[in-house]
N, C-alpha and C positions, 0 to 999 in steps of 0.2 A: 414395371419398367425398371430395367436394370441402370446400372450408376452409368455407365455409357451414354447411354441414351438418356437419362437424365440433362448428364453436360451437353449433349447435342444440341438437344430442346431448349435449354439454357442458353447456347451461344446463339441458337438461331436468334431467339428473343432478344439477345443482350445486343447483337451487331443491326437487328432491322432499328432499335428505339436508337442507338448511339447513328445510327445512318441519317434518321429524323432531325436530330442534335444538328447533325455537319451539315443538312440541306440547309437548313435557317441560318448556319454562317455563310452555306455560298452563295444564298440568297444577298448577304447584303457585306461582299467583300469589301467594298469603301470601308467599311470600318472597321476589316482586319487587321490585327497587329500581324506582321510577318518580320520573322527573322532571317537572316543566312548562317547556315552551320559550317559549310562550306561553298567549295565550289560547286554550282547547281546542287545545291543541297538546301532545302528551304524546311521550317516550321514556321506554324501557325499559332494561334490562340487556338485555333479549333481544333491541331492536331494533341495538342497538349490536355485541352479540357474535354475532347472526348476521350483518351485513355483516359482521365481522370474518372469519369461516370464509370468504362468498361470496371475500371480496378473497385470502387465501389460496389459494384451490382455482385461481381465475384467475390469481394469480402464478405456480402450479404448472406450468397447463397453458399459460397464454397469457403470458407472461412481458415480450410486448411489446405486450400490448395498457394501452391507457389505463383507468382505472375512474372513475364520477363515483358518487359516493353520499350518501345522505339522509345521514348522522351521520356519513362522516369525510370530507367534501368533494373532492380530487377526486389522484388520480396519474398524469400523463402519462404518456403513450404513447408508440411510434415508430411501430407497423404501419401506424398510421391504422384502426382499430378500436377503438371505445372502449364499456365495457360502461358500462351505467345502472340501479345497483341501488337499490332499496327493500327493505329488507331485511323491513320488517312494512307493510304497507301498511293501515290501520284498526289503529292502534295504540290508538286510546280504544275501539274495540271489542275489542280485545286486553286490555286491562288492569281490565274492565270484564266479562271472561268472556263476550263475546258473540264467536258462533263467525264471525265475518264479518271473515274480516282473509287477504293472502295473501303469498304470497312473490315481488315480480317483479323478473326480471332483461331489459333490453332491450340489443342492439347495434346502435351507428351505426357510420358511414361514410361521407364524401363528403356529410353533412348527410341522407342516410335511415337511416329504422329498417329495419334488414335481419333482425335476427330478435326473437322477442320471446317470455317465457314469464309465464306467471301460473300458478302453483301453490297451490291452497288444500289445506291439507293434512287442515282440518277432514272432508273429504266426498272425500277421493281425487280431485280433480279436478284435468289440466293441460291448461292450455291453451296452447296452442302456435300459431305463424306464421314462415315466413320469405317476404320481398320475392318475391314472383313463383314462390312456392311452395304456396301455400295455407295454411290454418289448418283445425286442426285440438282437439280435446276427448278425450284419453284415446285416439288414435291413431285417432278418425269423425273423418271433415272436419266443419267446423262452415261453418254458411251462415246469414245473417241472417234474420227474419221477412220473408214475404214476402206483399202482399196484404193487410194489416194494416193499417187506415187509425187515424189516432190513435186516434178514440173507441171502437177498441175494443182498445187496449194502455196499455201503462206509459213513462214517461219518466222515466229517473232525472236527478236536480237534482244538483248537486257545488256544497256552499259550506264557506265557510274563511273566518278571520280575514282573509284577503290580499284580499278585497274588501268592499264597505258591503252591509250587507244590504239596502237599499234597491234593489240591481240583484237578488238573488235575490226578491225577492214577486211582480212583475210576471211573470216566469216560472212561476211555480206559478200564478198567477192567470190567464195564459193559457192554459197547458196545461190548467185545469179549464175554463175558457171553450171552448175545442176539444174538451171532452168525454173529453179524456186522464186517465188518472190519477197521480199524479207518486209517485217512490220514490229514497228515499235512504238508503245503507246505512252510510257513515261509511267506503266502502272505496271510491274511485273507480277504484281500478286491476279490482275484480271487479266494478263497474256495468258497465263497459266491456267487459269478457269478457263480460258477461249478453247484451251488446246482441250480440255476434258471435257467438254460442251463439241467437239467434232469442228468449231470455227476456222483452229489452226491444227498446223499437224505437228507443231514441237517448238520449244524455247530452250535457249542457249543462252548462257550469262557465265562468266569465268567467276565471279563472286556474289554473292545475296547473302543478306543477312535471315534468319529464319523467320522473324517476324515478315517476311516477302516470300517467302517459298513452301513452310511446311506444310500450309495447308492447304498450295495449289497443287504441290506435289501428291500428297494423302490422294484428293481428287482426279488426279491423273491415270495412276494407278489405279485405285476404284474403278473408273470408266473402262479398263481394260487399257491402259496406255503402260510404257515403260519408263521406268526413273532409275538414275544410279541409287544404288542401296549407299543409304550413308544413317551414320548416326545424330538420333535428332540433338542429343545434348550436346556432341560435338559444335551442328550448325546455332545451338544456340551461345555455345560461346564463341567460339572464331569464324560462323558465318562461311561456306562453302562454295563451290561451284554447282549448276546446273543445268545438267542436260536431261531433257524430258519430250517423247514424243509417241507416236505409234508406234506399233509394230511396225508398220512396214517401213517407217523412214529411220528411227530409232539409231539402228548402227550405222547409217550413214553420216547420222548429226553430229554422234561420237565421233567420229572420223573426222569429221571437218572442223569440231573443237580442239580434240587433242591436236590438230599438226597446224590450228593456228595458237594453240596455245604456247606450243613447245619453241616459237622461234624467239 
């Protein structure tokens, strides 16, 4: 087994036992501590002490690899592999008892995502990808909807405090225009696995931090889907835009991001 697939096998393991961890706190949220970061911006106890195990299990095993994470920012590397955890990813659906929240762990390298996992742990489901490996759902390859023209699918929307709502309307206001119907779960790292799973047919978000994207993105592509080429070290430090969908709806989505972005 080459070192790729080492980390694979690695994350699958590290995200299904840390997904274990978060079921037993959302089992018994009365006696969560919850904070507000900001506006609809929430942490946990759970989201902070499961990165806390992820970064652990990785000291363990990977000892020189880098880690960047949502709650404790970020410890250099030497390997030149650096992991990108989100430890709860839909933590207001988290604390909110809504079972839409996942565990993801993504690894760069030379500025690509080389592997990537999203584990929900609500419904047994992992989803997995490595760079020029495939992706895969519970160990079936996973392939994007195919043949699917908007009007007769879903398009999930991604918004956050970190942009004006004024660039999110125009996006739902076209997508209905085109006969699409738009979806949004408060979890954008599992829109993203929907969409490379064949669920939806693409996600739009003017900003995502990478701990939320690289490794739904990695997975998208994998299944045969298309994503902006962007740099992953980039999105892990200033966090980017993202548009991701099929072929066949792909440049349309681009179109209806850029001209609601640009007013």
């Amino acid at each position: 087994m080459d070192r790729l697939s080492e980390r694979r096998e690695f994350a699958i393991t590290v995200c299904q036992d840390a997904g274990a961890i978060a079921l037993k706190y959302f089992a018994d949220r009365s006696a969560l501590i919850v904070d507000q970061k900001g506006a609809q911006d929430w942490v946990s106890e759970a989201d902070r002490n499961v990165e806390t195990f992820i970064r652990q299990r990785i000291s363990q095993d990977w000892p020189d690899d880098g880690v960047f994470g949502e709650e404790h920012g970020e410890t250099a590397g030497q390997s030149g592999f650096d992991w990108v955890i989100d430890p709860i990813d839909g933590t207001t659906n988290f604390v909110n008892g809504i079972p839409a929240w996942t565990i993801v762990l993504a690894g760069v390298t030379q500025g690509k995502t080389t592997v990537g996992v999203i584990h929900d742990p609500n419904v047994d489901e992992t989803y997995v990808a490595t760079l020029g490996g495939g992706a895969t759902l519970n160990h079936v390859p996973m392939r994007v909807a195919s043949g699917v023209a908007l009007q007769q699918g879903t398009v999930a929307v991604g918004y956050s405090n970190r942009i004006e709502s004024r660039h999110v309307v125009p996006i739902v206001a076209d997508l209905i225009e085109h006969g699409a119907m738009f979806h949004r779960n408060a979890s954008g790292a599992l829109s993203l696995a929907y969409v490379a799973a064949g669920r939806l047919l693409g996600y739009i978000e003017e900003h995502m931090n990478a701990w939320d994207c690289l490794a739904g993105q990695l997975m998208i592509a994998e299944a045969g889907g298309r994503i902006e080429d962007q740099d992953a070290d980039a999105m892990i430090r200033n966090g980017g835009r993202v548009i991701a969908g099929t072929p066949d709806v792909f440049d349309t989505l681009h179109e209806i991001a850029e001209s609601a972005w640009k007013t």
